[in-house]
PDB file of N, CA, C and O in Angstrom:
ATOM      1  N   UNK A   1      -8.244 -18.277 -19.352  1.00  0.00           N
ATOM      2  CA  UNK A   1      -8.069 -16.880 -19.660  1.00  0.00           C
ATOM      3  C   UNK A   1      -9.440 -16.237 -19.791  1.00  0.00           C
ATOM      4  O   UNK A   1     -10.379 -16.832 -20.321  1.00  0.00           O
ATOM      5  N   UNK A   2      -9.525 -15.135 -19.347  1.00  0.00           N
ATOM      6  CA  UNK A   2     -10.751 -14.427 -19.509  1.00  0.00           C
ATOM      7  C   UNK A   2     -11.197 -13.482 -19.952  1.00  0.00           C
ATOM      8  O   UNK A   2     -10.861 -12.420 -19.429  1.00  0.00           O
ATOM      9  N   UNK A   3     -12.051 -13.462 -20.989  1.00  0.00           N
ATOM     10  CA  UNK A   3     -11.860 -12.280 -22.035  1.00  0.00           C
ATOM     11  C   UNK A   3     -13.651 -11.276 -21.662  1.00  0.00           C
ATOM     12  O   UNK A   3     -14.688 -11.648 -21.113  1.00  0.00           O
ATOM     13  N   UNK A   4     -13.318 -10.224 -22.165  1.00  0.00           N
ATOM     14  CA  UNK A   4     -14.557  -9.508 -21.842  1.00  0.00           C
ATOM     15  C   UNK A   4     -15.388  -9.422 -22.992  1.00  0.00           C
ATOM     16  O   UNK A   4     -14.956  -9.667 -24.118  1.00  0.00           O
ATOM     17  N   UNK A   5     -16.447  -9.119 -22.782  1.00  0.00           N
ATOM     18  CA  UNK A   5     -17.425  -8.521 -24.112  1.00  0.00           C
ATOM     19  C   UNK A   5     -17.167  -6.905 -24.303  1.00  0.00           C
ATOM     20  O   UNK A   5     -17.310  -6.100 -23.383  1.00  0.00           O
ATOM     21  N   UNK A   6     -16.949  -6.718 -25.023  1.00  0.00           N
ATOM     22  CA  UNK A   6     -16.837  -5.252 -25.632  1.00  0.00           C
ATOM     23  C   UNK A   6     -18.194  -4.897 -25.850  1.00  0.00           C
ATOM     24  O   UNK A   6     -18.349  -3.710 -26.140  1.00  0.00           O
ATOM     25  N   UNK A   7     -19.114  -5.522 -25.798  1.00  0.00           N
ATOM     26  CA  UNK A   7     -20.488  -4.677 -25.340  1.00  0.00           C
ATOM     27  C   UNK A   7     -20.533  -4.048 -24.236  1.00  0.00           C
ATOM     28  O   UNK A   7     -20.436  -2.905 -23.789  1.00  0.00           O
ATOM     29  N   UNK A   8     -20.773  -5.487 -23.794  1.00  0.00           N
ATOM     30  CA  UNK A   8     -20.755  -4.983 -22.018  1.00  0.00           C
ATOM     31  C   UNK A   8     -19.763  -3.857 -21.216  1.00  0.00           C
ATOM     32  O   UNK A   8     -20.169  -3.014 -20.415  1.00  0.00           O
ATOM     33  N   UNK A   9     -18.441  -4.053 -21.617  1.00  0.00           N
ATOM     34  CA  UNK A   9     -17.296  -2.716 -21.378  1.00  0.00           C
ATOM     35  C   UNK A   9     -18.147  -1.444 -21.807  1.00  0.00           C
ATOM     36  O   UNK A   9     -18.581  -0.566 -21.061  1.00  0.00           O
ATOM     37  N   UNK A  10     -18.298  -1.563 -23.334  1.00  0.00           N
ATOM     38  CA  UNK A  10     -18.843  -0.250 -23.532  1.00  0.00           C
ATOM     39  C   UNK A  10     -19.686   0.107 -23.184  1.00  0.00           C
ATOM     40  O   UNK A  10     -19.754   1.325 -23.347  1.00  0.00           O
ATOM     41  N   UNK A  11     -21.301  -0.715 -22.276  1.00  0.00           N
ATOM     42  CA  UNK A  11     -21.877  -0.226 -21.241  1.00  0.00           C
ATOM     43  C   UNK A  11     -21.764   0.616 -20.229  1.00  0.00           C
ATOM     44  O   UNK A  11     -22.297   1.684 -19.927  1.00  0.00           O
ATOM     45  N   UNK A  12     -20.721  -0.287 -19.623  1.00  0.00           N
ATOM     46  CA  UNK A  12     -19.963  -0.308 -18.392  1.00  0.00           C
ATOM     47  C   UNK A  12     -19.265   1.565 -18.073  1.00  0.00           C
ATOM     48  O   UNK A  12     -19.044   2.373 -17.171  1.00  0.00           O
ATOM     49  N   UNK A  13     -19.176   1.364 -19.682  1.00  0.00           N
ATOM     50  CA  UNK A  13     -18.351   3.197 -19.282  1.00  0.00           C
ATOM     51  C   UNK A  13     -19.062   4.347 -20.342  1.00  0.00           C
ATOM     52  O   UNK A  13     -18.505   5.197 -21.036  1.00  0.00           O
ATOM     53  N   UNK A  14     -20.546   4.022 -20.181  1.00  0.00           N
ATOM     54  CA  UNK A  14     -21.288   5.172 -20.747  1.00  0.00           C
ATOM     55  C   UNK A  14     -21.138   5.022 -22.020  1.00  0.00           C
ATOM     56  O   UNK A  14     -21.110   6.077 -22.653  1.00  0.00           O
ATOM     57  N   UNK A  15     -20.991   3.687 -22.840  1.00  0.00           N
ATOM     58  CA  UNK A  15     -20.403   3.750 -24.307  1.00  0.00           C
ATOM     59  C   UNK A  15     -21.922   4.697 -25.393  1.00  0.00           C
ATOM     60  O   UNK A  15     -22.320   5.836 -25.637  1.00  0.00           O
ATOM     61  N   UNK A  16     -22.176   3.601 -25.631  1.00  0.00           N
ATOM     62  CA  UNK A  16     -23.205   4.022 -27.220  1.00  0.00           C
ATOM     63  C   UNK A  16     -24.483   3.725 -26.534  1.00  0.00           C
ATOM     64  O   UNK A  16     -25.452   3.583 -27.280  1.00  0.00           O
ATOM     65  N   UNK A  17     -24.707   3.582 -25.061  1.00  0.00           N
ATOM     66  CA  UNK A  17     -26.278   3.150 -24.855  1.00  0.00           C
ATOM     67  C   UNK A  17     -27.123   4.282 -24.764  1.00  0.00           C
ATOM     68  O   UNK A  17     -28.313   4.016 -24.598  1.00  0.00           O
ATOM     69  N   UNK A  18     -26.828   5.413 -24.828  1.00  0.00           N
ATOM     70  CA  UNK A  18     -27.278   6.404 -24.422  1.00  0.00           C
ATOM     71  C   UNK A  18     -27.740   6.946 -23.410  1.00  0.00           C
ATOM     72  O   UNK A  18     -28.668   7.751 -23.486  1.00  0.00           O
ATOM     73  N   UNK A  19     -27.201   6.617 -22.333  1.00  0.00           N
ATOM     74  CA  UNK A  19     -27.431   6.949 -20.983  1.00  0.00           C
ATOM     75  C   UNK A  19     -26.097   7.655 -20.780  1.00  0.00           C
ATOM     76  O   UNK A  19     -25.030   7.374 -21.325  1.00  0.00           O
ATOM     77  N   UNK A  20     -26.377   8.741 -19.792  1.00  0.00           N
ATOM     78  CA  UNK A  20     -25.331   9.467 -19.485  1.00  0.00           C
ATOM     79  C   UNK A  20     -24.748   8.621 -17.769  1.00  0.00           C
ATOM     80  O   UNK A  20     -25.488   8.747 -16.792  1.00  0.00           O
ATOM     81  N   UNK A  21     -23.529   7.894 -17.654  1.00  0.00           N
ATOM     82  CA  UNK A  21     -23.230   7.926 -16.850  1.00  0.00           C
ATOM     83  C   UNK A  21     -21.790   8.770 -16.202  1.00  0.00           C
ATOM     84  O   UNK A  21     -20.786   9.125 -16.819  1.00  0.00           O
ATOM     85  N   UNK A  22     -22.042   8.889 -15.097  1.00  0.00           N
ATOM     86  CA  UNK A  22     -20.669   9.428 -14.184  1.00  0.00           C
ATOM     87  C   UNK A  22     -20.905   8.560 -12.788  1.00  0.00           C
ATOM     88  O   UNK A  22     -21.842   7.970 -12.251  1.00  0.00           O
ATOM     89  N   UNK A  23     -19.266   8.874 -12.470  1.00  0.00           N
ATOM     90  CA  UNK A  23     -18.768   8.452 -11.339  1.00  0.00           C
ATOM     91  C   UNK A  23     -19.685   9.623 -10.170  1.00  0.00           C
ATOM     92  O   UNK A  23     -20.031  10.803 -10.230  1.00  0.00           O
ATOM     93  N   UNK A  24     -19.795   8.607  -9.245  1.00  0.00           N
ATOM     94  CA  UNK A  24     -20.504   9.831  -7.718  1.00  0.00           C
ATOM     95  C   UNK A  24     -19.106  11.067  -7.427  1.00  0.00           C
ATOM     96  O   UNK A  24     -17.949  10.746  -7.154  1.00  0.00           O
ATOM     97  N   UNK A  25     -19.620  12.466  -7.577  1.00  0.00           N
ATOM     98  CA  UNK A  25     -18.508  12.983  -6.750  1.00  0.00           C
ATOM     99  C   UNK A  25     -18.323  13.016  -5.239  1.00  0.00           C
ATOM    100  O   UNK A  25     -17.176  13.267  -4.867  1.00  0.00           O
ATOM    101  N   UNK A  26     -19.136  12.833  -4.411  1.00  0.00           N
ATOM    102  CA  UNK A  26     -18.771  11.997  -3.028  1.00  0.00           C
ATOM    103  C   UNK A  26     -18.170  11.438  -3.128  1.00  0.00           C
ATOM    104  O   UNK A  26     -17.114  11.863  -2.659  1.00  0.00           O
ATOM    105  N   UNK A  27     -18.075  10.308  -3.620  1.00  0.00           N
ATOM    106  CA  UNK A  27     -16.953   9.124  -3.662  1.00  0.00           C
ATOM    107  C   UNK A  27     -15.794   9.552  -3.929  1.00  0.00           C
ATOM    108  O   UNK A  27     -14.787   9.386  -3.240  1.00  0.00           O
ATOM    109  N   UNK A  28     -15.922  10.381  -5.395  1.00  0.00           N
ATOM    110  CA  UNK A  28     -14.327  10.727  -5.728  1.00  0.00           C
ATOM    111  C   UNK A  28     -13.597  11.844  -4.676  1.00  0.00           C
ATOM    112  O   UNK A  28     -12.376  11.959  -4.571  1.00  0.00           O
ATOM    113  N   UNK A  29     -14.718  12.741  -3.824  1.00  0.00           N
ATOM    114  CA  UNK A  29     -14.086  13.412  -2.266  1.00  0.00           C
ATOM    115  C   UNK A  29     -13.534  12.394  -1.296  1.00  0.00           C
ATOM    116  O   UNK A  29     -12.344  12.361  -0.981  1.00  0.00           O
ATOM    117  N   UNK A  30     -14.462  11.559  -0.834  1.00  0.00           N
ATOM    118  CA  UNK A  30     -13.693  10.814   0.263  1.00  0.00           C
ATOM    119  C   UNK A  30     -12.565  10.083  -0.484  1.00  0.00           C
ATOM    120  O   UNK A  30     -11.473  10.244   0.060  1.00  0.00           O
ATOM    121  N   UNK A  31     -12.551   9.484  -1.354  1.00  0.00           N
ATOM    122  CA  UNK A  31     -11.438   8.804  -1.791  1.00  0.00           C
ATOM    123  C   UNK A  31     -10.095  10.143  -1.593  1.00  0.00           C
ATOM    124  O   UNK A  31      -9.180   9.995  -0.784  1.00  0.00           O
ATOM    125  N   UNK A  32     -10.165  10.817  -2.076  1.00  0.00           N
ATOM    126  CA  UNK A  32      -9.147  11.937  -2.373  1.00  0.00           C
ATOM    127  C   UNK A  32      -8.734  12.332  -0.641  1.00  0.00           C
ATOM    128  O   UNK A  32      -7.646  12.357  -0.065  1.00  0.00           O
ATOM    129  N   UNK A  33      -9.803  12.544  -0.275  1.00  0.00           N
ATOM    130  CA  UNK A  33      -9.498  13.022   1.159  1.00  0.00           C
ATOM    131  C   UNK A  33      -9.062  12.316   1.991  1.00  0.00           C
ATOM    132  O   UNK A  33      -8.393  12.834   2.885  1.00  0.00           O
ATOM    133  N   UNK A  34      -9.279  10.952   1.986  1.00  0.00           N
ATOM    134  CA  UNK A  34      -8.483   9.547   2.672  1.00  0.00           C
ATOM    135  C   UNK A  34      -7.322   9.525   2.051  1.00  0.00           C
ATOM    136  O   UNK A  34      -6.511   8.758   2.569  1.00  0.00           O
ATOM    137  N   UNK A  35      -6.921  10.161   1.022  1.00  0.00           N
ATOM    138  CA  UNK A  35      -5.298   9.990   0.382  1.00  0.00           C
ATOM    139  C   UNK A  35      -4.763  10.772   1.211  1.00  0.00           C
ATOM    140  O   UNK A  35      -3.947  10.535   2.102  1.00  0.00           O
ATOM    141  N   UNK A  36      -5.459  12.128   0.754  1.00  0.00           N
ATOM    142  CA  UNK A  36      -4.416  13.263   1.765  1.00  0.00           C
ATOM    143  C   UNK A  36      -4.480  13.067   3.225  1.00  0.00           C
ATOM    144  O   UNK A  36      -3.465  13.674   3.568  1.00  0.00           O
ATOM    145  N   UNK A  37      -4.961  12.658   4.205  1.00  0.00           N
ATOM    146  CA  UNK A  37      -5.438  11.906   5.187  1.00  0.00           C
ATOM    147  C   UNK A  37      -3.828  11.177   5.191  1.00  0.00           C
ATOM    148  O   UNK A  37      -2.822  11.841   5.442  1.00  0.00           O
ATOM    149  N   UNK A  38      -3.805   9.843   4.896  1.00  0.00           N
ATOM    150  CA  UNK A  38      -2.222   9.417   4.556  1.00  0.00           C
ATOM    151  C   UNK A  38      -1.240   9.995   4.346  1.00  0.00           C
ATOM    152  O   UNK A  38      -0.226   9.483   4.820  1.00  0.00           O
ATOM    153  N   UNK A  39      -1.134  10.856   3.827  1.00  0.00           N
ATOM    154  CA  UNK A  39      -0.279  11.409   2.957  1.00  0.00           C
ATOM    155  C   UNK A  39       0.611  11.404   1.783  1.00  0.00           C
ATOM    156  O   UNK A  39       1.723  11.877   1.546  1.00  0.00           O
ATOM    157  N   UNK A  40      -0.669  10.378   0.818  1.00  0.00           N
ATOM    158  CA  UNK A  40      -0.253   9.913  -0.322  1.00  0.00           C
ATOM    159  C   UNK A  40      -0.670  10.897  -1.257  1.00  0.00           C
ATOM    160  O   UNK A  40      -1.602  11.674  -1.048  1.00  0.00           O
ATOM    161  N   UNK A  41       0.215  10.853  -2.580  1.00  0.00           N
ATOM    162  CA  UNK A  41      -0.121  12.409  -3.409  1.00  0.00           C
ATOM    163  C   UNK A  41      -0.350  11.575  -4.939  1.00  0.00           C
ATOM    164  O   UNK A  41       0.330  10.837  -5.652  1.00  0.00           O
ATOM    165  N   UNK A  42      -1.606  12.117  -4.964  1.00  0.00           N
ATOM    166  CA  UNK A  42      -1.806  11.865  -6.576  1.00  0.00           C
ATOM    167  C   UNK A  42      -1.403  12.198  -7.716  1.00  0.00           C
ATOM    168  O   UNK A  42      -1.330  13.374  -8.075  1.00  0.00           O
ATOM    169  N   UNK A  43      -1.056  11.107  -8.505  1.00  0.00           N
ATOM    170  CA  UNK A  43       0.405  11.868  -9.568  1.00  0.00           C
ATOM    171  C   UNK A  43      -0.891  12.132 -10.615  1.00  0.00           C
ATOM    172  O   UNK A  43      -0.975  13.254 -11.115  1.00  0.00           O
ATOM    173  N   UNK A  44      -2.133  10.881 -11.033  1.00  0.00           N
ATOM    174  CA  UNK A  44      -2.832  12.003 -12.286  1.00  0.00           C
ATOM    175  C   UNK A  44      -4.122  10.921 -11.802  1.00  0.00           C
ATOM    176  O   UNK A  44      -3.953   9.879 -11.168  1.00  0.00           O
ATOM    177  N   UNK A  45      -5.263  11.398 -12.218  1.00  0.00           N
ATOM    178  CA  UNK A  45      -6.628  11.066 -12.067  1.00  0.00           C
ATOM    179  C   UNK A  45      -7.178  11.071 -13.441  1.00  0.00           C
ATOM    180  O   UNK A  45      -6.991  11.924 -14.308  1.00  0.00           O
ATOM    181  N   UNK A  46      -7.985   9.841 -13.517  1.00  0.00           N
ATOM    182  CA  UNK A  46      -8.702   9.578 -14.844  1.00  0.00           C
ATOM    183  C   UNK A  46     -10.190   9.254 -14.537  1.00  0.00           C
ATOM    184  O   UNK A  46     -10.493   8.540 -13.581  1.00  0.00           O
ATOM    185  N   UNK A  47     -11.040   9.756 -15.308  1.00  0.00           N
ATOM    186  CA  UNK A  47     -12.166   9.722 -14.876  1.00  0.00           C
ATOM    187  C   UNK A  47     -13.076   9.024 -16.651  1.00  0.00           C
ATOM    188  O   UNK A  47     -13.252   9.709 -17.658  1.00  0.00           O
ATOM    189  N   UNK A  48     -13.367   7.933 -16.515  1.00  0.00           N
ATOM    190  CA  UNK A  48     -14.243   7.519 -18.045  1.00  0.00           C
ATOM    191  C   UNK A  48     -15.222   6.848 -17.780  1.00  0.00           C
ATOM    192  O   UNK A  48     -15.031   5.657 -17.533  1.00  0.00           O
ATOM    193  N   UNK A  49     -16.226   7.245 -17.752  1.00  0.00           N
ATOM    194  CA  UNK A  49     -17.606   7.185 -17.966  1.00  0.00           C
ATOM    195  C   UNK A  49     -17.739   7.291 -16.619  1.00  0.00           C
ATOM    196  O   UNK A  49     -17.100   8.059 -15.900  1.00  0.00           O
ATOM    197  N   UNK A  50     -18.613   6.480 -16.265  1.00  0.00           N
ATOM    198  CA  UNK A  50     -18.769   5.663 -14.623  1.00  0.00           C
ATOM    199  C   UNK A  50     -17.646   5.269 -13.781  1.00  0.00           C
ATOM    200  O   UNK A  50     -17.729   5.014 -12.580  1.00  0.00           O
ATOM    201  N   UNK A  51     -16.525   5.235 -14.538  1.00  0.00           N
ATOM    202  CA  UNK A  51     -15.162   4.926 -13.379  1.00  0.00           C
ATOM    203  C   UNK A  51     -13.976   5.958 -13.368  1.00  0.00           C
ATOM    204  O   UNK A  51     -13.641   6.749 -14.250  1.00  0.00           O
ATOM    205  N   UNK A  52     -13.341   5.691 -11.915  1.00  0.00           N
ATOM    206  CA  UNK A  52     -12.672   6.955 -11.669  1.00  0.00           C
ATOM    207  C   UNK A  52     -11.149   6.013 -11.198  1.00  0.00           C
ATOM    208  O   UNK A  52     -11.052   5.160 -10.316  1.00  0.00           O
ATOM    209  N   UNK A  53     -10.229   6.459 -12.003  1.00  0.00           N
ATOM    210  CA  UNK A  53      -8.670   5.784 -11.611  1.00  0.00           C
ATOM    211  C   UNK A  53      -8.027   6.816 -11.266  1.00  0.00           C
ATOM    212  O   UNK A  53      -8.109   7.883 -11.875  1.00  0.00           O
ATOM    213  N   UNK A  54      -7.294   6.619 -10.227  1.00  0.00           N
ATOM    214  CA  UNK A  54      -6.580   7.277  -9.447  1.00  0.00           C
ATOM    215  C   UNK A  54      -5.476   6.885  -9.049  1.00  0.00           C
ATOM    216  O   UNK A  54      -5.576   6.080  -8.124  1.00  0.00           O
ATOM    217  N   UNK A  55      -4.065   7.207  -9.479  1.00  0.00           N
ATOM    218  CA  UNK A  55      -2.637   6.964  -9.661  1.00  0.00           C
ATOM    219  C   UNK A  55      -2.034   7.903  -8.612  1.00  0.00           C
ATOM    220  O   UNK A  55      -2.351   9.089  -8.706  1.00  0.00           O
ATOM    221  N   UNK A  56      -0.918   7.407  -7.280  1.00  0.00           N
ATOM    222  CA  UNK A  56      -0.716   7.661  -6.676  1.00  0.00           C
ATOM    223  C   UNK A  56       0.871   8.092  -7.165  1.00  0.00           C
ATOM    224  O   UNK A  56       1.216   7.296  -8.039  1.00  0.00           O
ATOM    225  N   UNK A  57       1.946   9.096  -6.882  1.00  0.00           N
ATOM    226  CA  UNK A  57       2.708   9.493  -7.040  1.00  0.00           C
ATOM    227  C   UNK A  57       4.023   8.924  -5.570  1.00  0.00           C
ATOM    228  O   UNK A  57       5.253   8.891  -5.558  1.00  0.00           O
ATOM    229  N   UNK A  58       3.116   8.616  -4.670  1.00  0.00           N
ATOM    230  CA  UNK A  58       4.334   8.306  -3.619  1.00  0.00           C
ATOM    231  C   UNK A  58       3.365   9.241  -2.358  1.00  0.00           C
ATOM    232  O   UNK A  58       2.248   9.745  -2.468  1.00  0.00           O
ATOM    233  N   UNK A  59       4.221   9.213  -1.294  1.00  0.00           N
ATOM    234  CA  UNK A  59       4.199   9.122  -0.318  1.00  0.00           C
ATOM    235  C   UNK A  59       4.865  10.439   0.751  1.00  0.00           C
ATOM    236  O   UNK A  59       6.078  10.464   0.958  1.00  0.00           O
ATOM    237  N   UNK A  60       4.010  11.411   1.328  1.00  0.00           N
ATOM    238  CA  UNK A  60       4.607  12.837   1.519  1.00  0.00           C
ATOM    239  C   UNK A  60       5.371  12.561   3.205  1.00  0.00           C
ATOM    240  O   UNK A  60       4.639  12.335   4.169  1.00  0.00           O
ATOM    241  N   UNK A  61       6.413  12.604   3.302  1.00  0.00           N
ATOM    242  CA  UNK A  61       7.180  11.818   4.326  1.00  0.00           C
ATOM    243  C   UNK A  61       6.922  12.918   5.053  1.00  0.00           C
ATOM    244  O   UNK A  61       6.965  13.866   4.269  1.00  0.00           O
ATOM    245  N   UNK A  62       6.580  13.442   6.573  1.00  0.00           N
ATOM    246  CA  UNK A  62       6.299  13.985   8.135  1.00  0.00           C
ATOM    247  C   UNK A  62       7.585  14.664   8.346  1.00  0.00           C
ATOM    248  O   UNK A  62       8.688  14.126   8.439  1.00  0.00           O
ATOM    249  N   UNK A  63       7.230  16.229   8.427  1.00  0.00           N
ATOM    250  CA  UNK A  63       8.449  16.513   8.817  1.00  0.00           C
ATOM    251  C   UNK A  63       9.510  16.475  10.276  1.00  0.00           C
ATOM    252  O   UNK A  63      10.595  16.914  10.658  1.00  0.00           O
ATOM    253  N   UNK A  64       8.234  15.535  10.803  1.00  0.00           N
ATOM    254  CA  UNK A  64       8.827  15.489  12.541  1.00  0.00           C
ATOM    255  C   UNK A  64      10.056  13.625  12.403  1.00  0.00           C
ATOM    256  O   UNK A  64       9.888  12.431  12.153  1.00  0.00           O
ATOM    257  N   UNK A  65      11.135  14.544  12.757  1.00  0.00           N
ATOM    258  CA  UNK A  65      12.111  13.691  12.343  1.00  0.00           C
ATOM    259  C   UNK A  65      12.443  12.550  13.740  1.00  0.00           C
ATOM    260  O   UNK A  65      12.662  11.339  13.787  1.00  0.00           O
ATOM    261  N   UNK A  66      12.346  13.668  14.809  1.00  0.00           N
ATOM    262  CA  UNK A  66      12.594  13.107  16.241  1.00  0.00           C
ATOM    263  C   UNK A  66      11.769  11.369  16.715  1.00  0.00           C
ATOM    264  O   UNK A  66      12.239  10.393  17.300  1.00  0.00           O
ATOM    265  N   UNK A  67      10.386  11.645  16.123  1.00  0.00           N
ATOM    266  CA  UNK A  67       9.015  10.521  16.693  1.00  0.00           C
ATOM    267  C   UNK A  67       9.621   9.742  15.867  1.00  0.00           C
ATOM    268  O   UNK A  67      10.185  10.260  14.903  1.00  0.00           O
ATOM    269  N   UNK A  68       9.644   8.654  16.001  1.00  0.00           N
ATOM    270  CA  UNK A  68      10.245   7.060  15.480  1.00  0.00           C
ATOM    271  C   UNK A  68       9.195   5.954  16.117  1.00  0.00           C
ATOM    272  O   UNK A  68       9.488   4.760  16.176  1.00  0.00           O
ATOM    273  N   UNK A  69       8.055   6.440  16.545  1.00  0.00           N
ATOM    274  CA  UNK A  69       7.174   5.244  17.030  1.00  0.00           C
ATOM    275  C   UNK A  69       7.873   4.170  18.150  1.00  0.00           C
ATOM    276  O   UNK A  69       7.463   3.010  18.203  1.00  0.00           O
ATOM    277  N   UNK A  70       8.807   4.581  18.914  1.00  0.00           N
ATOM    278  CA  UNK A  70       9.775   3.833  20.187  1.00  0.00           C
ATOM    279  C   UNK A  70      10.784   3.013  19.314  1.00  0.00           C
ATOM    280  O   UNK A  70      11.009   1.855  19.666  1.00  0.00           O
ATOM    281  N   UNK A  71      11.427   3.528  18.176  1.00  0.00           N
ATOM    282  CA  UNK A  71      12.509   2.784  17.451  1.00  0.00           C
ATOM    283  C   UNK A  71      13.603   3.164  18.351  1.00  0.00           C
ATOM    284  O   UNK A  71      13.814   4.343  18.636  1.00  0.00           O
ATOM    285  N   UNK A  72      14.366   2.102  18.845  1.00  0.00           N
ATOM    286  CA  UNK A  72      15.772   2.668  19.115  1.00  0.00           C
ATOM    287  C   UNK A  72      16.775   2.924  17.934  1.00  0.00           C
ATOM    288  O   UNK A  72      16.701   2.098  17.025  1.00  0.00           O
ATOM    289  N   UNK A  73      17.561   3.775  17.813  1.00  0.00           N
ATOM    290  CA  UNK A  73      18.873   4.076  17.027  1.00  0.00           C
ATOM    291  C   UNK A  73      19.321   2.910  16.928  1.00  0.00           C
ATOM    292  O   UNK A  73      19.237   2.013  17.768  1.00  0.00           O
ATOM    293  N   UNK A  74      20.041   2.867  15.423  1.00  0.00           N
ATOM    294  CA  UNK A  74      20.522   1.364  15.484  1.00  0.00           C
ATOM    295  C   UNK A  74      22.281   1.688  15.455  1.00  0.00           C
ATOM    296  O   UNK A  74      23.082   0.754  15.489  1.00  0.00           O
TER     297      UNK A  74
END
């Protein structure tokens, strides 16, 4: 089992060292923009210290009903 240091975590996310960290906002654009790109929709975004979580809500289904990628009818 593997346990963390709660120092190091609280490094890790801008804790008590006194350094100001953040996440790149580039990163958090392309990430976002490769979602919508898919057409996956973000249900909520968390951003703490240096890291950025990003929770997906599902999946925005194409309204072109006809294209089936050569599926025949079953």
């Amino acid at each position: 089992m593997k346990t963390s240091n709660p120092a190091t975590a609280n490094e890790n996310h801008g804790g008590s060292s006194g350094r100001r960290i953040r996440p790149s906002e580039h990163a958090l654009r392309i990430a976002l923009r490769t979602a919508k790109a898919e057409g996956m929709v973000v249900d909520k975004l968390c951003v703490t210290g240096g890291y950025i979580e990003i929770h997906f809500g599902g999946v925005e289904v194409e309204s072109s009903v006809g294209n089936h990628g050569d599926l025949d009818k079953w």
